[in-house]
RODO-2510 file (C-alpha; in nm, 4 decimals, decimal comma):
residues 435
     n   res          X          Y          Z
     1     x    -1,7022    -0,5347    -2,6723
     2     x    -2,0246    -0,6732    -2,5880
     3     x    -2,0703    -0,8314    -2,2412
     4     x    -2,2679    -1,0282    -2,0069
     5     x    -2,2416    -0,9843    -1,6457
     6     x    -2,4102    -1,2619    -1,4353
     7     x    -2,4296    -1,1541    -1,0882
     8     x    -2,5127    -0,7986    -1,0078
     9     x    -2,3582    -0,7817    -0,6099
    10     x    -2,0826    -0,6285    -0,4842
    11     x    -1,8361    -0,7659    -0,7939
    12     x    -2,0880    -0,7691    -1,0385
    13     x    -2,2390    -0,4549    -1,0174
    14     x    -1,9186    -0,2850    -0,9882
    15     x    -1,7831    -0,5063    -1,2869
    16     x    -2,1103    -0,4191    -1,5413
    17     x    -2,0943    -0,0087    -1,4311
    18     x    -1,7251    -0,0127    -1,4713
    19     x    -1,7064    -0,1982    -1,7771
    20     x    -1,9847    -0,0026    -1,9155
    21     x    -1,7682     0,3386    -1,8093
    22     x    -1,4700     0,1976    -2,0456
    23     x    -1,7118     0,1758    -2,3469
    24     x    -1,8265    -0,1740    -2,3778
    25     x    -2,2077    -0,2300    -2,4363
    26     x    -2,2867    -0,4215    -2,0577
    27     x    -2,5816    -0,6731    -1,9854
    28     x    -2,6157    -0,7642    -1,6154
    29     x    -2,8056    -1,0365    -1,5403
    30     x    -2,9239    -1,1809    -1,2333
    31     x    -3,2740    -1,4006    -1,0929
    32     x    -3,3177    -1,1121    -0,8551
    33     x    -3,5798    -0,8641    -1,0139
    34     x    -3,4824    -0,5789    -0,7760
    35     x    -3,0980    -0,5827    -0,8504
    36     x    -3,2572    -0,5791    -1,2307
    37     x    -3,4564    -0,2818    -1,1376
    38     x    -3,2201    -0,0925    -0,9466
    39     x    -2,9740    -0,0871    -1,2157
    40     x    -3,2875    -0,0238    -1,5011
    41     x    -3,3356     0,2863    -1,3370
    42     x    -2,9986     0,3815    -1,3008
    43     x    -2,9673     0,3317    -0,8944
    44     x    -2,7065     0,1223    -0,7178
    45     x    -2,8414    -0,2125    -0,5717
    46     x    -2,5571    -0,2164    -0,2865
    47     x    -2,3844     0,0949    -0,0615
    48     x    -2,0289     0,1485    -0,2425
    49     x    -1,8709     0,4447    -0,3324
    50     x    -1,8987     0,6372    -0,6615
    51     x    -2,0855     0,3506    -0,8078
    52     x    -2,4483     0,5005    -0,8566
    53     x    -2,2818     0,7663    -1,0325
    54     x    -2,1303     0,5283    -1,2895
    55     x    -2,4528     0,3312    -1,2951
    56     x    -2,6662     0,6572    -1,3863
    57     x    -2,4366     0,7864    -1,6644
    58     x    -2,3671     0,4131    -1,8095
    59     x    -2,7352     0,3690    -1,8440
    60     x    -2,7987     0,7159    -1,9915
    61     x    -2,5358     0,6764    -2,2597
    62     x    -2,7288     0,3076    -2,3102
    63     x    -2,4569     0,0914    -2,2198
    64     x    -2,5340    -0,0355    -1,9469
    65     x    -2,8830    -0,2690    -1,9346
    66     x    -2,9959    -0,5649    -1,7016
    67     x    -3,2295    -0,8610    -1,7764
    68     x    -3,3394    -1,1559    -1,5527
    69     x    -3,3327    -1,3568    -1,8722
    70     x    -2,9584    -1,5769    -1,9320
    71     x    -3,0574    -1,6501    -2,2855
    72     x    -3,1395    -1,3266    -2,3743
    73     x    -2,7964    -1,1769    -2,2765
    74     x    -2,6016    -1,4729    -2,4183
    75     x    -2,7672    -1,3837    -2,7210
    76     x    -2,6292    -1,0149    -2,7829
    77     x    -2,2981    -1,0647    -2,6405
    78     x    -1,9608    -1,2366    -2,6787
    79     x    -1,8452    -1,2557    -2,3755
    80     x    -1,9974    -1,3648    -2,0308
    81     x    -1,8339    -1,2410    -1,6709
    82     x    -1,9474    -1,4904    -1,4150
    83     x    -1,9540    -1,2594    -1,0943
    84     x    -2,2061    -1,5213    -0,9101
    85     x    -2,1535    -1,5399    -0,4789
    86     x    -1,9965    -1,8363    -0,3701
    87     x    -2,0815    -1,8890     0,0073
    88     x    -1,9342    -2,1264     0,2696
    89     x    -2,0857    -2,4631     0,3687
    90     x    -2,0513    -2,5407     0,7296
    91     x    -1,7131    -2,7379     0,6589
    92     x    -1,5887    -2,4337     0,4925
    93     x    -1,5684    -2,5824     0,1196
    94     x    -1,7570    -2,2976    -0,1362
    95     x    -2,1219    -2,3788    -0,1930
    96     x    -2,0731    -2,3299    -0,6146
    97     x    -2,5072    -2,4001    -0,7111
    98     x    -2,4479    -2,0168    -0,8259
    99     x    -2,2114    -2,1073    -1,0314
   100     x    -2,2948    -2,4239    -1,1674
   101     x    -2,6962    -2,2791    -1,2537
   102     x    -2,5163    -1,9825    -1,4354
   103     x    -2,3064    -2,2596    -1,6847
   104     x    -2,5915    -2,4534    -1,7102
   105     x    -2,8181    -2,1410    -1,8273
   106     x    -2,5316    -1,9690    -2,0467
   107     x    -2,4888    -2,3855    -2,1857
   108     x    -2,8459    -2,3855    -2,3194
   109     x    -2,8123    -2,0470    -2,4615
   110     x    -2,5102    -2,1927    -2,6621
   111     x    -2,6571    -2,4953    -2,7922
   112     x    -2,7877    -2,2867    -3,0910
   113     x    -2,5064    -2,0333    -3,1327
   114     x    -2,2695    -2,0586    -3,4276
   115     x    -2,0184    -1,8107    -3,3166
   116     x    -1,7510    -1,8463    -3,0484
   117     x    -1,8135    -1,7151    -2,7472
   118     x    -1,5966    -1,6769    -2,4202
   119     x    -1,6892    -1,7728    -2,0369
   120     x    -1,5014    -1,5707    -1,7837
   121     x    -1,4927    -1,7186    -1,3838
   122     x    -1,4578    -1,4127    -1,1817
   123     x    -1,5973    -1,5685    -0,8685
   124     x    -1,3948    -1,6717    -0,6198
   125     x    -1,3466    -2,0581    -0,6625
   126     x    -1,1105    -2,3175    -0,5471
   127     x    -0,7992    -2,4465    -0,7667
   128     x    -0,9454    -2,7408    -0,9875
   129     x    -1,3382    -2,5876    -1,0316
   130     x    -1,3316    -2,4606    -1,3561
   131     x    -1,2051    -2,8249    -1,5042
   132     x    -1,4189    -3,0048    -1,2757
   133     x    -1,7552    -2,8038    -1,2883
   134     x    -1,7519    -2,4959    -1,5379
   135     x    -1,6227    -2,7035    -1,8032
   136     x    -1,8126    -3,0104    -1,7900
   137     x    -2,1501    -2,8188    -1,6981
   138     x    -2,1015    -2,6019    -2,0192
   139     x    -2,0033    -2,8993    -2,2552
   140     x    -2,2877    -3,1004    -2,1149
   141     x    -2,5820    -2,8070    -2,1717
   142     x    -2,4403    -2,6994    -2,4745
   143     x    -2,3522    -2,9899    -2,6615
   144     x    -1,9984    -2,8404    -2,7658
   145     x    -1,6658    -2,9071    -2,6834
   146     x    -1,4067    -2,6373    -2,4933
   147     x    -1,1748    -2,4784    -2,7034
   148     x    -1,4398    -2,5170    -3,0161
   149     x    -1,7831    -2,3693    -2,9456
   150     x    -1,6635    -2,1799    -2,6079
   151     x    -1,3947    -2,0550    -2,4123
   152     x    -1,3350    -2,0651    -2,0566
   153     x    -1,1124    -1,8378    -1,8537
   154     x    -1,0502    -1,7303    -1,5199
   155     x    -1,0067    -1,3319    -1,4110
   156     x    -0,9973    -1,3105    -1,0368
   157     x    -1,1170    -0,9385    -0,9091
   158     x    -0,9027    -0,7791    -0,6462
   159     x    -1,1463    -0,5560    -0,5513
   160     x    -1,2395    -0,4111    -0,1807
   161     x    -1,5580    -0,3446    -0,0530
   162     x    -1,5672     0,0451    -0,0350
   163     x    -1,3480     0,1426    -0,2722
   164     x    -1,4229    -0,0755    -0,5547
   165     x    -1,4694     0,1218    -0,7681
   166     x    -1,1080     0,3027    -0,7331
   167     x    -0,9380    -0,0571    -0,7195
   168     x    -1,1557    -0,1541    -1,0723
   169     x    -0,9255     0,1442    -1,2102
   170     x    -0,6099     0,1165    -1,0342
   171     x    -0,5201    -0,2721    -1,0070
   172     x    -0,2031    -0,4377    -0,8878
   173     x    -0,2283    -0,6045    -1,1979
   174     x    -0,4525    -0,8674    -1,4320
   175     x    -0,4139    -1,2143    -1,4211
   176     x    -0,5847    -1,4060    -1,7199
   177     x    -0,5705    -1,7998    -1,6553
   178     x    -0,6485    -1,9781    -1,9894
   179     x    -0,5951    -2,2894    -2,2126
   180     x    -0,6442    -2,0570    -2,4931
   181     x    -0,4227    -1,7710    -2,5763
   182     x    -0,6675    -1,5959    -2,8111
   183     x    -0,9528    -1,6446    -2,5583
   184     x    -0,6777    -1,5063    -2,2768
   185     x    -0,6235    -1,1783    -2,5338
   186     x    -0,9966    -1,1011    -2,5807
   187     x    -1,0348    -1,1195    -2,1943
   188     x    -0,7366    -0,8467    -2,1840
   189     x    -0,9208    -0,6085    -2,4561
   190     x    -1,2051    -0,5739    -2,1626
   191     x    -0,9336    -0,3826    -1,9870
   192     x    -0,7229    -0,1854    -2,2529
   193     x    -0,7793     0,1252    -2,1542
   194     x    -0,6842     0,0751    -1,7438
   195     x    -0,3069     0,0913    -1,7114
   196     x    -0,1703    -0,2002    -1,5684
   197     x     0,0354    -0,5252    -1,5865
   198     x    -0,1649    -0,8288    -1,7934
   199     x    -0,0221    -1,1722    -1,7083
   200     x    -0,1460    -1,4619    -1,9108
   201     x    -0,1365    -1,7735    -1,7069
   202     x    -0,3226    -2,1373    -1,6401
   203     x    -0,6658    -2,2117    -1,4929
   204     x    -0,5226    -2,3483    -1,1888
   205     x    -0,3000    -2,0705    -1,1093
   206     x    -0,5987    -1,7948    -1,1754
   207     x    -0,7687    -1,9202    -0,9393
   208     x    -0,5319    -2,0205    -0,6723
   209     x    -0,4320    -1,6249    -0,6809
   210     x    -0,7020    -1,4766    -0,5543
   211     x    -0,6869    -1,7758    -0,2242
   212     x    -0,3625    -1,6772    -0,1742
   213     x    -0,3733    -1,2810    -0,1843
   214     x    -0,6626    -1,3230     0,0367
   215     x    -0,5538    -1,5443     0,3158
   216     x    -0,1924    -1,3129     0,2905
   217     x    -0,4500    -1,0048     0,3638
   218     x    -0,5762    -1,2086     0,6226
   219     x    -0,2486    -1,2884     0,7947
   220     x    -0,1025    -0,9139     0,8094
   221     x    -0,4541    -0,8024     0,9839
   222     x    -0,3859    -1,1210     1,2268
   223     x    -0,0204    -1,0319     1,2518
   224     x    -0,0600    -0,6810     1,3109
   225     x    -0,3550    -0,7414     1,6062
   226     x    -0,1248    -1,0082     1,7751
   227     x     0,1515    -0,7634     1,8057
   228     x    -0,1005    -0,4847     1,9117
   229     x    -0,2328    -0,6775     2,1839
   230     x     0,1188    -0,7359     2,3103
   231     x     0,2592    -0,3734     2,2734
   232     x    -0,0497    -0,2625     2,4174
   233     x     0,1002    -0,4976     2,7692
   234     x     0,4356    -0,3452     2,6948
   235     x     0,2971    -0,0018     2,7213
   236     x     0,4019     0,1000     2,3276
   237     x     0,2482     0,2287     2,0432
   238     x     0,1710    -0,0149     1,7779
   239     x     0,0786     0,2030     1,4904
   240     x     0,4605     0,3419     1,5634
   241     x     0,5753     0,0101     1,5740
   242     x     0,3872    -0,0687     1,2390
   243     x     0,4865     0,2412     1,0215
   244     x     0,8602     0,1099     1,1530
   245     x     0,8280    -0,2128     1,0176
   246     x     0,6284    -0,1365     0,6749
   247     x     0,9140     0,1252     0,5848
   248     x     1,1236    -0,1503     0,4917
   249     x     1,0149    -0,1565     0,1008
   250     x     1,2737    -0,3567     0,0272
   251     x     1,1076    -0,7350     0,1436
   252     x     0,7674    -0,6346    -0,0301
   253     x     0,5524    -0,5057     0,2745
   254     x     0,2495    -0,3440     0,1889
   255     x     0,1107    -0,1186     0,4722
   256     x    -0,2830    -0,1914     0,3382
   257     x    -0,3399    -0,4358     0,5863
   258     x    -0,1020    -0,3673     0,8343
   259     x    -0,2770    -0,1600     1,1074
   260     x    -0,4077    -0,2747     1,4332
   261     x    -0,7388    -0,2614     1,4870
   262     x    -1,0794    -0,4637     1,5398
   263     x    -1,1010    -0,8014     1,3850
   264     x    -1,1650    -0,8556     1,0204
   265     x    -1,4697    -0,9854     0,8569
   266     x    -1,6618    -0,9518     0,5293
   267     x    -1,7915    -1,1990     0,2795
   268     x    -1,4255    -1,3086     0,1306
   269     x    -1,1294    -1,3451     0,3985
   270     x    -1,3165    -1,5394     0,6797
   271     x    -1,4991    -1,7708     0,3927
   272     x    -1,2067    -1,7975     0,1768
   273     x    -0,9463    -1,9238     0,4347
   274     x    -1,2101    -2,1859     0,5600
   275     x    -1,1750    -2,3153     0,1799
   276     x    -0,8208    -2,3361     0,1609
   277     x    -0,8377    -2,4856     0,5318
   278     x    -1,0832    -2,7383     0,3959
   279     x    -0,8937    -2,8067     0,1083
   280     x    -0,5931    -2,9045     0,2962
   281     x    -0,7540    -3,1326     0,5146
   282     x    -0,8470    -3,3284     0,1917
   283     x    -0,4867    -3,3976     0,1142
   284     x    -0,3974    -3,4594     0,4842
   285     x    -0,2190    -3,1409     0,4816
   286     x    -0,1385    -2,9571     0,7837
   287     x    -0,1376    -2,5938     0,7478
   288     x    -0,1084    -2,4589     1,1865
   289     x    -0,0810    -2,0976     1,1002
   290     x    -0,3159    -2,0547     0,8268
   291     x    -0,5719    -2,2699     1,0483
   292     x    -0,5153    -2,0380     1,3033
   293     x    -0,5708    -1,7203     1,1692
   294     x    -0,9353    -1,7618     1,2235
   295     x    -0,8947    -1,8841     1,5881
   296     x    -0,6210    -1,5657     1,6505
   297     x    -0,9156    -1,3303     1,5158
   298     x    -1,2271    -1,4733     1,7160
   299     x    -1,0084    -1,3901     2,0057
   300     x    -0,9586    -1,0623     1,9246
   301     x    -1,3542    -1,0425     1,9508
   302     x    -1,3629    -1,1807     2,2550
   303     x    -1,1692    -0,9945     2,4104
   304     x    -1,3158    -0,6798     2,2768
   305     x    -1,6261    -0,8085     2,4457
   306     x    -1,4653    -0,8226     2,7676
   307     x    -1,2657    -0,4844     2,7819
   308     x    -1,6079    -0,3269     2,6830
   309     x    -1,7910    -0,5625     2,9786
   310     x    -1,4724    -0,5067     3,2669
   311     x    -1,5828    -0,1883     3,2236
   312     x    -1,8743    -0,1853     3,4585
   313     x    -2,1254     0,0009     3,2347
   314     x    -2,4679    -0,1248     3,1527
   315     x    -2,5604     0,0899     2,7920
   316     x    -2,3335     0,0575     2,5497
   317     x    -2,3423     0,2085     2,1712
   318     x    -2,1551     0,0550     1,8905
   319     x    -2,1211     0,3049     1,5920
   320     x    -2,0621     0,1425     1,2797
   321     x    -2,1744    -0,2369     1,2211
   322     x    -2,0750    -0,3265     0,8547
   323     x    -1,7717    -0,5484     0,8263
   324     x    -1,5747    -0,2247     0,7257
   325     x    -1,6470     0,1750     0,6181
   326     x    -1,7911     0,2542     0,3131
   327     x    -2,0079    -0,0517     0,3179
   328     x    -2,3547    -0,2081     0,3862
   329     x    -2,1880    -0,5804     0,3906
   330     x    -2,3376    -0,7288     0,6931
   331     x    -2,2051    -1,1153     0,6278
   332     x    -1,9431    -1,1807     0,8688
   333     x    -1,9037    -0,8381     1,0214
   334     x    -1,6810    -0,9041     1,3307
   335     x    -1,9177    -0,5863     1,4765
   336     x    -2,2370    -0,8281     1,4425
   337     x    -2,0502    -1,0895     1,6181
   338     x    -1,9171    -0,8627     1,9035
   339     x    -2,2731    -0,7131     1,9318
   340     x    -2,4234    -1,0851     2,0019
   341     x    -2,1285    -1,1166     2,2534
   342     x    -2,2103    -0,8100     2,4336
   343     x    -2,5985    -0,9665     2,4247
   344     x    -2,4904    -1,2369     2,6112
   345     x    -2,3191    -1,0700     2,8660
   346     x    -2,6382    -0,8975     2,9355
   347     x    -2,5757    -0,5083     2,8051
   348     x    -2,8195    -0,3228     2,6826
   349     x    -2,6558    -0,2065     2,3225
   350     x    -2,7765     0,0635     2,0566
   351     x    -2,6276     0,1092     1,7104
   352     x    -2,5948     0,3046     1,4502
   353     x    -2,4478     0,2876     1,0688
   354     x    -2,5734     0,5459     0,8163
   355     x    -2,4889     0,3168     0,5391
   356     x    -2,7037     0,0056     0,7025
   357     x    -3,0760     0,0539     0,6471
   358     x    -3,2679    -0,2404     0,7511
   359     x    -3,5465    -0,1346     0,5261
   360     x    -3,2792    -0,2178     0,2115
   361     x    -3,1098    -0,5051     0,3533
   362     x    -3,2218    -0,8431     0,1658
   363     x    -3,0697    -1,1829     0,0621
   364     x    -2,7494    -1,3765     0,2455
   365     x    -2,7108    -1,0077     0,4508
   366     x    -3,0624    -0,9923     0,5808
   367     x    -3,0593    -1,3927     0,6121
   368     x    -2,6762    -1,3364     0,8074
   369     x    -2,8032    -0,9911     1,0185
   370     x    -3,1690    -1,1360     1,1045
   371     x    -2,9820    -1,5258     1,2255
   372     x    -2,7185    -1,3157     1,4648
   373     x    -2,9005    -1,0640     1,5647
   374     x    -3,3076    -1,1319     1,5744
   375     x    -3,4407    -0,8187     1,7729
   376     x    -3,1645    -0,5533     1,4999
   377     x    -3,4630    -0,3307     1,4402
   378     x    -3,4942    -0,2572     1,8321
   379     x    -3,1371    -0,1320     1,8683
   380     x    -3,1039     0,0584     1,5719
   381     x    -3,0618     0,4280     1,6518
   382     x    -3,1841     0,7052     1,3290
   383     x    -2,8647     0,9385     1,4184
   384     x    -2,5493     0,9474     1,6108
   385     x    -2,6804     1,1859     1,8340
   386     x    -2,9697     0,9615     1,9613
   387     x    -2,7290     0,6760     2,0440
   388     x    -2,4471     0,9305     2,2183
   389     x    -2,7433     1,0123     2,4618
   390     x    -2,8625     0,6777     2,5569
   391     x    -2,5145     0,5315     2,5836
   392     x    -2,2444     0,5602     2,8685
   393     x    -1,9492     0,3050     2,6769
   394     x    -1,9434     0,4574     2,3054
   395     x    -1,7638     0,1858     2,1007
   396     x    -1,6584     0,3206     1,7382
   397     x    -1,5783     0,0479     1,5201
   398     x    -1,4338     0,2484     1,1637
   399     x    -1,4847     0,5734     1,0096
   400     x    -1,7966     0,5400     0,8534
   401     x    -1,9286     0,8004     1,0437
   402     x    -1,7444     1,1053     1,1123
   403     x    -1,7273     1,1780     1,4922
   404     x    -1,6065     1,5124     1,6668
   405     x    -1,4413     1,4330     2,0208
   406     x    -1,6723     1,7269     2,1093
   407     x    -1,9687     1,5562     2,1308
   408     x    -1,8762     1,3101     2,4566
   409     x    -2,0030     1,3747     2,7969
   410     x    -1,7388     1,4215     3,1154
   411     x    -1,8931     1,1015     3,1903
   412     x    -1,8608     0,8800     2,8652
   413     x    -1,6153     0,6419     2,7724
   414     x    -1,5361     0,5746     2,4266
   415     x    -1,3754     0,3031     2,3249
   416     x    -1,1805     0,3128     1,9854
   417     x    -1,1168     0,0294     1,7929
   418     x    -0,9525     0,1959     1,4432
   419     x    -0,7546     0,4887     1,6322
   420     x    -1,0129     0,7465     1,5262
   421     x    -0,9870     1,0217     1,7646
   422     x    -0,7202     1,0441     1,9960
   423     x    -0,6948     1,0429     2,3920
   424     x    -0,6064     1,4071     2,3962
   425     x    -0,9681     1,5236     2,2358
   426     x    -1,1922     1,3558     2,4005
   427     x    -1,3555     1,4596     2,7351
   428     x    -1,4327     1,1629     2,8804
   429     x    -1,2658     0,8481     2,9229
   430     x    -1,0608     0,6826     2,6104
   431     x    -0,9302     0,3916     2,5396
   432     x    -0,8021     0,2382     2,2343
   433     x    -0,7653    -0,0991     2,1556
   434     x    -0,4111    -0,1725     2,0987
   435     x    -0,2667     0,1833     2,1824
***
């Protein structure tokens, strides 16, 4: 098939590589001339795994291209994937200009077309948005009506930030929201050759999924922190308690989420729950638990921050700052926000995270890093090695970097927030979060 994808970030460019990797002929498209170049040349514009690799062969078979240009990729394909960012305003409803500029360019570039031509929404938006924005804002540039000159459908991505590229090719399933089940079975041929379960359902429901599976992702990392923080009083192992509880198959637990650890963060769960929050609130609806997942997991930071300031020590290193391993995400990182915590409280903090290079940061992560944390470049350590020797509290946040208990002074205290040593390998002092 041949296919536009607007937005080349995290979805995006894994959507266009993958895509391309299954055959299709692939046209990213996005206003930022870098993303353009980076994929032009056959380079990832974003840290995720395996994805450069898919980029450079995509582009060398010539099926994968990028242009800055809307009309010219409307043009040559038949089939546009909007993969557009769709960040929070400060009352937590999505800020959808991406999305509405993208309808209004791909509207123009139908106004002259004769053939049909389908509009996918796989950006995260709220239940409604595609009948209130994307439909109107296409009719109204384009002159034609839905379900005659265009298509629109919805085809939320489950995909997680460092591993992407594994979840594009191993889905739970694929949920197709439509008004049009012709338009709903071209979206399908996109992904005939990936094994998995296709269900065909409405706009509305499309796009409520991806809400839901999100704030449920949210909840178990909530969950499992609250009950870490109180077996950690109780003097017993959560991860024990954990593996007990997700061995029961039977009432649909997934263990993928269930671990105790550091708080989440990341450009969808914090953003998307203030959404459905917001939402909510517009019907007078009262939703106490989902309204306090958020609260539940700024505590957690908090009181990270203070076990790491009760314990006396002035230097502190924090390995790993990206929301999560295998990442250079920046935007919402629960690290970032427990490094301006540990500011405040007057440490003196270094850090290090092979995958962050402040050189390559740019956009809403160098506008998020540069707001929380103004003087980043003066903290940053080159290796692992420099910030061991100028810290005496060692804080390691995932496994981004791999860390031999070896390398800790008598003296040292490491403080593990994803279990990633244990208490029995490490010199100096250990403690782990909620075990």
């Amino acid at each position: 098939m041949r296919v536009a994808v607007f937005g080349l970030g995290y979805v995006g460019a894994v959507t266009a590589a993958c895509l391309a990797a299954e055959g299709h002929d692939v046209i990213g498209v996005d206003t930022d001339a870098y993303k353009v170049q980076c994929i032009t040349e056959g380079r990832s514009p974003i840290v995720e795994r395996d994805l450069e690799d898919h980029i450079r062969r995509t582009r060398e078979a010539g099926r994968l291209t990028a242009t800055t240009y809307a009309e010219e990729a409307v043009a040559q394909t038949d089939i546009a994937l909007l993969c557009v960012g769709t960040p929070g305003h400060h009352n937590g409803e999505p800020n959808l200009r991406f999305v509405e500029r993208v309808c209004c360019q791909i509207g123009v570039a139908l106004a002259g077309r004769d053939e049909p031509y389908t509009v996918v929404v796989r950006s995260t938006v709220l239940p409604g948005t595609c009948e209130r924005l994307v439909i109107p804002t296409l009719e109204g540039a384009s002159g034609k009506q839905h379900g005659e000159g265009f298509h629109v459908c919805v085809n939320p991505e489950f995909l997680r930030e460092g591993t992407a590229v594994y979840d594009f090719y191993h889905p739970p399933l694929t949920v197709i929201g439509s008004q049009s089940a012709e338009a709903a079975r071209r979206v399908a041929q996109l992904y005939a050759g990936i094994p998995t379960e296709c269900v065909q359902t409405d706009l509305r429901t499309a796009e409520m999924v991806k809400y839901a599976s999100n704030a449920f992702h949210a909840l178990k990392i909530t969950f499992a922190n609250e009950i870490g923080a109180w077996c950690k009083q109780e003097g017993v192992d959560s991860h024990v308690v954990m593996r007990l509880l997700t061995m029961d198959t039977k009432l649909n637990l997934s263990a993928a989420y269930l671990t105790p650890g550091f708080a989440f963060g990341g450009s969808c769960l914090p953003k998307d729950l203030r959404a459905l929050v917001s939402r909510a609130r517009q019907h007078d609806l009262t939703l106490p638990m989902l309204e306090s997942i958020l609260v539940s997991n700024g505590l957690q930071i908090e009181r990270t921050a203070e076990l790491i300031a009760q314990l006396g020590k002035k230097r502190v290193g924090i390995v790993g700052l990206a929301f999560k391993a295998g990442t250079d995400d920046l935007r919402e990182s629960a690290v970032v926000t427990l490094c301006a915590y540990l500011v405040g409280k007057g440490l003196t903090l270094r850090i290090y995270d092979p995958n962050v290079s402040l050189t390559a940061i740019y956009g809403s992560n160098r506008a998020y890093i540069e707001r929380e944390i103004p003087h980043i470049r003066e903290l940053m350590c080159s290796s692992l090695q420099q910030l061991i020797d100028e810290s005496e509290v060692v804080v390691l946040t995932n496994d981004s970097v791999c860390v031999s208990p070896h390398v800790f002074g008598d003296d040292q205290i490491v403080v593990d927030l994803a279990r990633i040593l244990s208490a029995e390998a490490v010199r100096g002092r250990y403690i782990g979060l909620y075990w």
